[in-house]
Structures are given as structure tokens and as C-alpha cells.
N, C-alpha and C positions, 0 to 999 in steps of 0.2 A: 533486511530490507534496504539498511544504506550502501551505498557502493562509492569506492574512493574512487578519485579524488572528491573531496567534500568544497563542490566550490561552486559558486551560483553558476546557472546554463546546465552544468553537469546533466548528463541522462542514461540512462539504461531502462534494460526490459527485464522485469519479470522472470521470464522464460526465452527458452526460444521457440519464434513464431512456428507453426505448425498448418500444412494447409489443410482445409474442412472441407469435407464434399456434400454438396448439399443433403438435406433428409438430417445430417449427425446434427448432435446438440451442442457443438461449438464448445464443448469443455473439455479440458485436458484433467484425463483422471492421475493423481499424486495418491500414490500406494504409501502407506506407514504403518510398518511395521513395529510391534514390539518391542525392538530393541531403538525405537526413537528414528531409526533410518526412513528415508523416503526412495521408491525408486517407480519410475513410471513405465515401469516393464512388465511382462507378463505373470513373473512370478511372487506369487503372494503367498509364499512362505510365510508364516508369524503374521498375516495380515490382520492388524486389529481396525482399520477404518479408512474408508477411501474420502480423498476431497475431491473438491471439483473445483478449480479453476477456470473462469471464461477464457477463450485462446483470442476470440477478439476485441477490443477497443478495450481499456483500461490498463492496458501490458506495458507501457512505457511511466518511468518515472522521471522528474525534473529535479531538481534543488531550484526554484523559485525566489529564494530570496534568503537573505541575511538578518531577523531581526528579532526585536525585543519583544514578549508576548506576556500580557495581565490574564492573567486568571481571574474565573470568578468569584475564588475565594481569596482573591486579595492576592497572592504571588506572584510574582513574574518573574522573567528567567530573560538574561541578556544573551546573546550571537546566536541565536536559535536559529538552526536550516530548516528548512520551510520546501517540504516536501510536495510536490503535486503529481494528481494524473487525473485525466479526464476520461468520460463515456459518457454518449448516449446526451451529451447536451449540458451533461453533469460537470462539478470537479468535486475531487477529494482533495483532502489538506492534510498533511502531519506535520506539526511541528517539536523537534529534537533539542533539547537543552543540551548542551555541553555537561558528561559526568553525569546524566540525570537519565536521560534517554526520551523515548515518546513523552509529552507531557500533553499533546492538547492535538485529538484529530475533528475531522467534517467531514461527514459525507453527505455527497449529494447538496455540493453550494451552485449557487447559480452568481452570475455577477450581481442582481441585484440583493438575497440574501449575506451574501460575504459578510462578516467571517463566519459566521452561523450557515446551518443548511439542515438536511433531515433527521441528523443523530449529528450530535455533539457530545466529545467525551475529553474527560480532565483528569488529570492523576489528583488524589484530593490534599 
């Protein structure tokens, strides 16, 4: 999910964009195969499960910021990058310890719930 350079501003997508004609469901299907590979092509050799990813709004990520984050169980984790991306009015949050990796996402913050929002999750 991170993409280097790891430094605040930094951005990228997801995917690359894909245009939708109206009637489709806006989802870009991700074929995964058996052998752990993913391929968004027609053949589904070994195909054990398709995802769906939306193709529109939420496809770009940020590095948002630099900083130190408490846990609810009392932890906290210094230089943590602070992931965003927004839809639909929304934002999601991940924040990345250094050596540690995800420790604390949001989804679905609004500026007035921050840092909290619909589902909150912590490494314990």
C-alpha cells in the first residue's frame, strides 16, 4: 500500500484509472489465483476469488503527515506516516510505525469526528 518516496505531500494511485461507461458498476475486478498471483485479465486459470475494487473516488493516496500516535491501550509509536484518502465526503487514515507497520486505521472520518470515524482499528 506505501509507495516510496515516504515523505509528507507524497501521492499515488491505487490502480490505474480506468474509464466506466455508464450502466457498469464502477469496479475493477482483481482475479487471485491460487498461487497468491493477481491478474485483471480474462484468464482465470487456478481462480480461487475475485475482489472488487471501486475505479472511482478513493484511488489516490497521500502521506499526510509526520507524527506520534497513543493508542488506546496505552502505546504509542513515534515518526508514524499518516496515510490518507478520501470519497464520497469521507476520509480514511493509516497510520505506519516505523519496523512495526499499520498500527491504527479510520474509516470513514469526517473533519468533525477526527481522529475517530465509522470503524476504528489498532494492532493490540
Amino acid at each position: 500500500m506505501l509507495e516510496a518516496p515516504l515523505t509528507v505531500g507524497r501521492s499515488w494511485l491505487r490502480f490505474t484509472p480506468v474509464d466506466v461507461n455508464q450502466g457498469q458498476d464502477n469496479l475493477l475486478d482483481i482475479l487471485t489465483g491460487n498461487d497468491g498471483a493477481k491478474t485483471d485479465d480474462a484468464n482465470t486459470g487456478g481462480l480461487i476469488a475475485t475482489k472488487s475494487f471501486p475505479t472511482i473516488g478513493a484511488n489516490y493516496f497521500i502521506i499526510s503527515a509526520l507524527e506520534e500516535i497513543y493508542l488506546d491501550n496505552g502505546n504509542s509509536y513515534q515518526n508514524c506516516i499518516r496515510v490518507e484518502n478520501q470519497s464520497n465526503g469521507f476520509t480514511n487514515y493509516y497510520w505506519y510505525a516505523p519496523g512495526v507497520g499499520l498500527v491504527r486505521d479510520v474509516i470513514n472520518a469526517t473533519p468533525e469526528s477526527f481522529p475517530s470515524g465509522e470503524i476504528v482499528g489498532e494492532i493490540s
